[in-house]
N, C-alpha and C positions, 0 to 999 in steps of 0.2 A: 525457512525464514520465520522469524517469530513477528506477531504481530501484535498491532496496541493501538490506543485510544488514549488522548489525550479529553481530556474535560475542563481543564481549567490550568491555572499556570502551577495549582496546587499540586493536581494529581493526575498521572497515566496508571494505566491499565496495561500490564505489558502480557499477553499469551505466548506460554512455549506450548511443548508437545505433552508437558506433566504437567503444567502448572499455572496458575495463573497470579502475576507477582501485582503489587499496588506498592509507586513508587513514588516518594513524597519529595526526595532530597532534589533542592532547588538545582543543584550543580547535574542531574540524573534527568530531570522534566526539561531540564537546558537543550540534553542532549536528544528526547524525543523531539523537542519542537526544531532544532535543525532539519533531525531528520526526513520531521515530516514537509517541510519545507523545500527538501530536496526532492523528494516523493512528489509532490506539486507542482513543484516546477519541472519535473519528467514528464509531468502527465499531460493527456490529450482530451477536449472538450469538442462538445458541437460535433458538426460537421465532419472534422478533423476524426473523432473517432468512429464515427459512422464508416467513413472509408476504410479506417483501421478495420476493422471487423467485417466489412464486407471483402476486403481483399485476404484477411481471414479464411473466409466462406471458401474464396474463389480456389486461393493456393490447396483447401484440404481435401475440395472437391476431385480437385486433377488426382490425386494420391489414389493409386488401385487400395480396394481392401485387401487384408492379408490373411 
């Protein structure tokens, strides 16, 4: 998955595996700032990820090493 940085409504920042693109076209930052909206509202805050990561902890502890 490639990732990116939005800074303004002007410009993201998109990283691949090669390269690193700077993308101006209003109808292309349209589609960063969905995206990252959707990314947002996926995500978990507070508390909420505190137990994410602790129930993290708990599941990889039970896993013998191999």
């Amino acid at each position: 998955m490639d990732s990116f940085s939005l800074f303004d409504d002007k410009l993201a920042l998109v990283e691949t595996y090669s390269a690193e693109l700077s993308v101006s076209q209003p109808r292309e930052i349209e589609l960063y700032a969905k995206a990252f909206n959707l990314l947002q509202q996926a995500a978990v805050y507070g508390t909420a990820v505190r137990d994410l990561i602790f129930t993290a902890i708990q599941h990889f502890d039970r896993i013998p090493p191999q």
